[in-house]
N, CA, C and O atoms as a GROMACS GRO file, in nm:
protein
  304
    1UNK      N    1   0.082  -0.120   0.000
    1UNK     CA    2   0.000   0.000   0.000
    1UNK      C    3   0.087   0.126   0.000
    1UNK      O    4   0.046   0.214  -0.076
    2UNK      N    5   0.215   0.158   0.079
    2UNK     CA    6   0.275   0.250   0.091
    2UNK      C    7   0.336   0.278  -0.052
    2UNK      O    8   0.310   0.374  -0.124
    3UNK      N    9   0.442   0.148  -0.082
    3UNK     CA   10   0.522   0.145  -0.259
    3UNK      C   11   0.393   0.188  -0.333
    3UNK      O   12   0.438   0.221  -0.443
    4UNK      N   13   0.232   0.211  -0.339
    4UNK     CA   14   0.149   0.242  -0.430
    4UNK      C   15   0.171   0.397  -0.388
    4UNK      O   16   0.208   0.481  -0.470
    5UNK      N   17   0.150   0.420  -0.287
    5UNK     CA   18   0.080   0.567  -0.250
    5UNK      C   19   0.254   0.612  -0.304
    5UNK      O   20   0.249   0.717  -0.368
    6UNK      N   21   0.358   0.572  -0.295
    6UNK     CA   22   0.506   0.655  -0.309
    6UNK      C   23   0.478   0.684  -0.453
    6UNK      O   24   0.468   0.795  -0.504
    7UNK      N   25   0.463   0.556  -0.518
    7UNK     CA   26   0.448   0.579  -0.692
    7UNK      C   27   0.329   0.701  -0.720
    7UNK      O   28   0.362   0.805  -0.777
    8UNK      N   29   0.196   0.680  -0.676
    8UNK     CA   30   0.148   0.764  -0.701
    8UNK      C   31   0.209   0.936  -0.645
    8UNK      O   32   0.157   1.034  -0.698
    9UNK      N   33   0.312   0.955  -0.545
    9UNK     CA   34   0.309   1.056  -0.524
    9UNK      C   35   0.428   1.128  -0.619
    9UNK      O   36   0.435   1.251  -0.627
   10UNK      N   37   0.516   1.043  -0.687
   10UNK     CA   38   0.638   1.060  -0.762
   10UNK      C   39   0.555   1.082  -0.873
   10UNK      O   40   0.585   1.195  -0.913
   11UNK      N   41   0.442   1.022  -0.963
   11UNK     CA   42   0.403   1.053  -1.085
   11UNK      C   43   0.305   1.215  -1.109
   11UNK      O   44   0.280   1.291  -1.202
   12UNK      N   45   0.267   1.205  -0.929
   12UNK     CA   46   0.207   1.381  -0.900
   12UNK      C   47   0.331   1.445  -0.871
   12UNK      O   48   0.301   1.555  -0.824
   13UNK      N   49   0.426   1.435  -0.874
   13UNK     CA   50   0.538   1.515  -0.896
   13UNK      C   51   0.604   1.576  -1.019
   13UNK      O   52   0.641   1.692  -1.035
   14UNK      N   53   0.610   1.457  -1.116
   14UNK     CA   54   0.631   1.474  -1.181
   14UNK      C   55   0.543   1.539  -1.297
   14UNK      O   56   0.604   1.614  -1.374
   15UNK      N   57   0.409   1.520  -1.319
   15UNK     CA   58   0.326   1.585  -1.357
   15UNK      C   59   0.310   1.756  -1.320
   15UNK      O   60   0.283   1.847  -1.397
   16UNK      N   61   0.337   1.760  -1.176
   16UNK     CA   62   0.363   1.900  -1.164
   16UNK      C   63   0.491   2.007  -1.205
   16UNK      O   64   0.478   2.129  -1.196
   17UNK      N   65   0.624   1.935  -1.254
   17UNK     CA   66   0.693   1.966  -1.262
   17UNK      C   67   0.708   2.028  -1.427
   17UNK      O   68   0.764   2.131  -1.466
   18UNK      N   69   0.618   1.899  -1.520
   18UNK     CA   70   0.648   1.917  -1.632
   18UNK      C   71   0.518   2.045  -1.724
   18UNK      O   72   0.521   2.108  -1.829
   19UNK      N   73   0.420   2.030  -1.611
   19UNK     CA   74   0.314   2.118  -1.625
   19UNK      C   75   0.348   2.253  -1.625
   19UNK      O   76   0.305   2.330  -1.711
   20UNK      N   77   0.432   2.290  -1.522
   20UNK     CA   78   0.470   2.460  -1.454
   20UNK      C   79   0.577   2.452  -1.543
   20UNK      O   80   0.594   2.570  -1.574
   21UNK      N   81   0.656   2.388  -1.601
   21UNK     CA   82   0.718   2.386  -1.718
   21UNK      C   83   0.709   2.424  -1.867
   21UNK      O   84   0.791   2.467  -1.948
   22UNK      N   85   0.584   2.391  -1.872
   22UNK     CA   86   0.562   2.395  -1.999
   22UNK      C   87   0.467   2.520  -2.044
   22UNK      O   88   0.443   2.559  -2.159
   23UNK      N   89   0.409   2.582  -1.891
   23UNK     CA   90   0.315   2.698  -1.933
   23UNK      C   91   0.404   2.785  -1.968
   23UNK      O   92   0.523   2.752  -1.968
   24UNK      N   93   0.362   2.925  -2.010
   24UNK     CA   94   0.387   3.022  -2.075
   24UNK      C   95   0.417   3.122  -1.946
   24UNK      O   96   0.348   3.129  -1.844
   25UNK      N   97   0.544   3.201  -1.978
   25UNK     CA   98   0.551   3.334  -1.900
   25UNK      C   99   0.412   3.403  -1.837
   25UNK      O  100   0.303   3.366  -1.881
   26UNK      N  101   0.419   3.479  -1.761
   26UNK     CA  102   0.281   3.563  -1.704
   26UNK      C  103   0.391   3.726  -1.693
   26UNK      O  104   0.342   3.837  -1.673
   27UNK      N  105   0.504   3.707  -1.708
   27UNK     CA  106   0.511   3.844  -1.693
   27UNK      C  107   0.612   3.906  -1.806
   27UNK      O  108   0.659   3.823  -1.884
   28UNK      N  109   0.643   4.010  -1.820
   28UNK     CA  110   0.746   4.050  -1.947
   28UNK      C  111   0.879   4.117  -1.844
   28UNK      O  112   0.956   4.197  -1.898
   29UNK      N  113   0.894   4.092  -1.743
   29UNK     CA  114   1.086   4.057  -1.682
   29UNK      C  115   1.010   4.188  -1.607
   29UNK      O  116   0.891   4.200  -1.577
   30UNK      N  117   1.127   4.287  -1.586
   30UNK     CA  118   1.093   4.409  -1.510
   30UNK      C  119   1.095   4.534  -1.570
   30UNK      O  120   1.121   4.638  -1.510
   31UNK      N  121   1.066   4.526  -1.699
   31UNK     CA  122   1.001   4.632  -1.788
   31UNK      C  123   0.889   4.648  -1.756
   31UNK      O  124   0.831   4.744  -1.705
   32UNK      N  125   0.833   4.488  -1.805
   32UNK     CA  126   0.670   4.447  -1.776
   32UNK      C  127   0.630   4.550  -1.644
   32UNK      O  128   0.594   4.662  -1.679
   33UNK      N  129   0.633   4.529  -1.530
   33UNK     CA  130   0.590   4.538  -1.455
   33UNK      C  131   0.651   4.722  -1.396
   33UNK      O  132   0.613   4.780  -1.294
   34UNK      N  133   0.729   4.761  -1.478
   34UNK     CA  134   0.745   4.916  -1.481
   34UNK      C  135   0.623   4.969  -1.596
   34UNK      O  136   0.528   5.035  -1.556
   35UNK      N  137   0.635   4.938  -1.720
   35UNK     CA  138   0.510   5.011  -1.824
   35UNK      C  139   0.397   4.932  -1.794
   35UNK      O  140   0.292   4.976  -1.747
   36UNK      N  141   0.423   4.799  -1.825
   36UNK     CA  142   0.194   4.731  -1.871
   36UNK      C  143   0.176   4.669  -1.768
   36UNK      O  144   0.146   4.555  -1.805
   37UNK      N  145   0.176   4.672  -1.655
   37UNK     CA  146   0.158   4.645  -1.546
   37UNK      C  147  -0.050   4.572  -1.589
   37UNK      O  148  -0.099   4.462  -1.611
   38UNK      N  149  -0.104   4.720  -1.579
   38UNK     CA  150  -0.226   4.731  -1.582
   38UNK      C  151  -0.223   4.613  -1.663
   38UNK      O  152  -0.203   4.507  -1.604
   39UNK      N  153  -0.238   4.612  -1.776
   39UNK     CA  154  -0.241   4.537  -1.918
   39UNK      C  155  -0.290   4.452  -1.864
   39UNK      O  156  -0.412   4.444  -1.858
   40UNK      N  157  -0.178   4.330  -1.788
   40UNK     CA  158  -0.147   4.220  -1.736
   40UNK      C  159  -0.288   4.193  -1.654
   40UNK      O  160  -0.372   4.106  -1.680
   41UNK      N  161  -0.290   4.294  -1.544
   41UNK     CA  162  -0.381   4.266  -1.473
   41UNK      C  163  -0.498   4.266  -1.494
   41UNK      O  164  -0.560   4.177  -1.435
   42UNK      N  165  -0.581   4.365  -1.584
   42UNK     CA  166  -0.712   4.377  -1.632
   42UNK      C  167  -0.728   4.364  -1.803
   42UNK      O  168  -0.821   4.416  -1.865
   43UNK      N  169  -0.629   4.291  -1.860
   43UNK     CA  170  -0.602   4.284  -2.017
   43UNK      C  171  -0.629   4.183  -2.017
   43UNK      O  172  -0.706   4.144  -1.929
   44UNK      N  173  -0.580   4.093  -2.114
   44UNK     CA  174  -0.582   4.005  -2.198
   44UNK      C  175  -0.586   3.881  -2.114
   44UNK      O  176  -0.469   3.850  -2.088
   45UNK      N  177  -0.659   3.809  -2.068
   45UNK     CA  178  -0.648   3.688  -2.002
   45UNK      C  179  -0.699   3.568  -2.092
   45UNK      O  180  -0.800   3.586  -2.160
   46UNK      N  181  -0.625   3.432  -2.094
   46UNK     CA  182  -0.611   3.330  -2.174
   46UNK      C  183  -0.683   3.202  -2.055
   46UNK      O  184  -0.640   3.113  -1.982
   47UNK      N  185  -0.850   3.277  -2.101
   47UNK     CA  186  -0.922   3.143  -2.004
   47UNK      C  187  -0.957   3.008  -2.103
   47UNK      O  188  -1.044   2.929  -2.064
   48UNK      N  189  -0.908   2.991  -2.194
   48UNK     CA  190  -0.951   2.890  -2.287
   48UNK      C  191  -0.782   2.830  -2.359
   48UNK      O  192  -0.689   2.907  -2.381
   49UNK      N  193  -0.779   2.716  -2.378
   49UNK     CA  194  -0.668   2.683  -2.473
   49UNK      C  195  -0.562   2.609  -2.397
   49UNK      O  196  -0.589   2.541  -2.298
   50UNK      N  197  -0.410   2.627  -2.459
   50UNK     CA  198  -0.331   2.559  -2.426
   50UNK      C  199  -0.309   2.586  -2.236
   50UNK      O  200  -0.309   2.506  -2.143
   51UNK      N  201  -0.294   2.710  -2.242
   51UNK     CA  202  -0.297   2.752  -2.071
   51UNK      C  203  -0.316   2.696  -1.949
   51UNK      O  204  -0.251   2.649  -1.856
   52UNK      N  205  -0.508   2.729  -2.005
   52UNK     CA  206  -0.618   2.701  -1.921
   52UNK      C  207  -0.578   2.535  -1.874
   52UNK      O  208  -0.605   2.504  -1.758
   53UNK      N  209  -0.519   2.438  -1.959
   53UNK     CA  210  -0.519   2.299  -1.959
   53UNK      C  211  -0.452   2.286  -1.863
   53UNK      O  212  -0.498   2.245  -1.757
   54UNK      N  213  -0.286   2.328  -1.886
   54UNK     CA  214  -0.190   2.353  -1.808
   54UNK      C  215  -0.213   2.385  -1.633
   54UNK      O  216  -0.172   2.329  -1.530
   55UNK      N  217  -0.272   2.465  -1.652
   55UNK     CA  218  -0.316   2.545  -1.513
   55UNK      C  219  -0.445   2.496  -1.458
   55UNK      O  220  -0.468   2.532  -1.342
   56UNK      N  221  -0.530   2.425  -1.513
   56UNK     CA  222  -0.611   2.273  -1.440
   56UNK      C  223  -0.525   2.135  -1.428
   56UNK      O  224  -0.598   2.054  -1.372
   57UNK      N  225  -0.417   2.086  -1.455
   57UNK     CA  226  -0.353   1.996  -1.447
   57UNK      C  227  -0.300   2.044  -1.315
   57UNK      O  228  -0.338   2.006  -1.205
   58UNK      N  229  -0.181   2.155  -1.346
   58UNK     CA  230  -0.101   2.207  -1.224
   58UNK      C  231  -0.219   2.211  -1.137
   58UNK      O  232  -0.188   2.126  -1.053
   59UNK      N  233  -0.332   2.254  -1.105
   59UNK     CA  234  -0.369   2.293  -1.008
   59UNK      C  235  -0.412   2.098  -0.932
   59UNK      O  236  -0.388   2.028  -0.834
   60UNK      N  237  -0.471   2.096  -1.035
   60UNK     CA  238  -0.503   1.893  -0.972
   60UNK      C  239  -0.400   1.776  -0.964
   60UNK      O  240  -0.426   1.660  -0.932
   61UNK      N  241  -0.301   1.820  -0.994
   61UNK     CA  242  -0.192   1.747  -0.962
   61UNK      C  243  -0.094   1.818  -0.844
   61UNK      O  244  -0.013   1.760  -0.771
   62UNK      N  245  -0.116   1.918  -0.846
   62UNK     CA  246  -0.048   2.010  -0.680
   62UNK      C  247  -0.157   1.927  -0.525
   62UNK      O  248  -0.114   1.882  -0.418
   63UNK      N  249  -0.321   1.936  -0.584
   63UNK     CA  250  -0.392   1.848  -0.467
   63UNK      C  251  -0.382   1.757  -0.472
   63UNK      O  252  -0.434   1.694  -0.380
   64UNK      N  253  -0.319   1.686  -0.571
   64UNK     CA  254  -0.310   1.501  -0.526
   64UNK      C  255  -0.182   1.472  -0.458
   64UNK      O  256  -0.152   1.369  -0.397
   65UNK      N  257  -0.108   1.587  -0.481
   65UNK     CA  258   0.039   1.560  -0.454
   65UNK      C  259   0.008   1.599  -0.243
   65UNK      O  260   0.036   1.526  -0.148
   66UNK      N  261  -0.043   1.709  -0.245
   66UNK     CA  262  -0.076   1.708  -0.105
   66UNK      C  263  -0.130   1.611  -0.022
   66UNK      O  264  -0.076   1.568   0.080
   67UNK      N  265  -0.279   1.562  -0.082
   67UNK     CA  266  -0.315   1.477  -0.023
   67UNK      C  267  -0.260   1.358   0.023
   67UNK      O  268  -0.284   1.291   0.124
   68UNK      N  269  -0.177   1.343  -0.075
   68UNK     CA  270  -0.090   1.185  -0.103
   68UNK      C  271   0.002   1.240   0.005
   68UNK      O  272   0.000   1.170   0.106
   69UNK      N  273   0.070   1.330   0.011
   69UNK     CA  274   0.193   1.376   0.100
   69UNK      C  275   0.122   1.345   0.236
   69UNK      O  276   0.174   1.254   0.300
   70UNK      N  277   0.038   1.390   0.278
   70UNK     CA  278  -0.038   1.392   0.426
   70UNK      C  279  -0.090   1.236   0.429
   70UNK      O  280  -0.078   1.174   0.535
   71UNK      N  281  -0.129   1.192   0.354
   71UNK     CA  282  -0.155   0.999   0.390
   71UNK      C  283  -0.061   0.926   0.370
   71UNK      O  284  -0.077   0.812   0.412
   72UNK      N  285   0.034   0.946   0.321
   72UNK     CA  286   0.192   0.884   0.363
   72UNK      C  287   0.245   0.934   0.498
   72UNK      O  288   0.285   0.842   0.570
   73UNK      N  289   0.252   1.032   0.539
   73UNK     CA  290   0.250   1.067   0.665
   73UNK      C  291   0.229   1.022   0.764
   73UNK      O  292   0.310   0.970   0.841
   74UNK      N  293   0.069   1.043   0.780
   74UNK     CA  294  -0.014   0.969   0.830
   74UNK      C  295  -0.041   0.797   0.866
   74UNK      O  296  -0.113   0.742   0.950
   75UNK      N  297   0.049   0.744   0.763
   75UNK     CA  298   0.027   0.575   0.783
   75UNK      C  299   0.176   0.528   0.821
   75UNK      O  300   0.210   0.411   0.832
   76UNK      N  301   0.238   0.613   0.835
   76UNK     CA  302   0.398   0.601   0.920
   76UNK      C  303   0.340   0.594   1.055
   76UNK      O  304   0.414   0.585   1.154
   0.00000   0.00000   0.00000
């Protein structure tokens, strides 16, 4: 049961790693955030597409990775 819950917590690792990897910048360095600040914040937001996927994966593979972290824990 434990060698399952380890595997599962190494493949939510790794899923998170290659996810936050693969999304796209959010900011343009420290220009960005001297001129288009605004832009960023009330502009152009990418709720559909390659992103959006990215950033529902990262987000459901960050809670499995927790959960899994706290019930390995837990059964020590």
């Amino acid at each position: 049961m434990k060698t399952f819950l380890m595997v599962l917590l190494a493949i939510a690792s790794i899923v998170i790693i290659a996810s936050v990897l693969l999304q796209s910048s959010n900011s343009d360095g420290l220009s960005g955030s001297i001129a288009g600040g605004a832009e960023q914040l009330f502009g152009k937001k990418k709720s559909r597409g390659y992103d959006a996927i990215l950033g529902k994966i990262t987000t459901v593979s960050a809670v499995a990775f927790i959960v899994l972290s706290l019930v390995i824990v837990a059964l020590y």
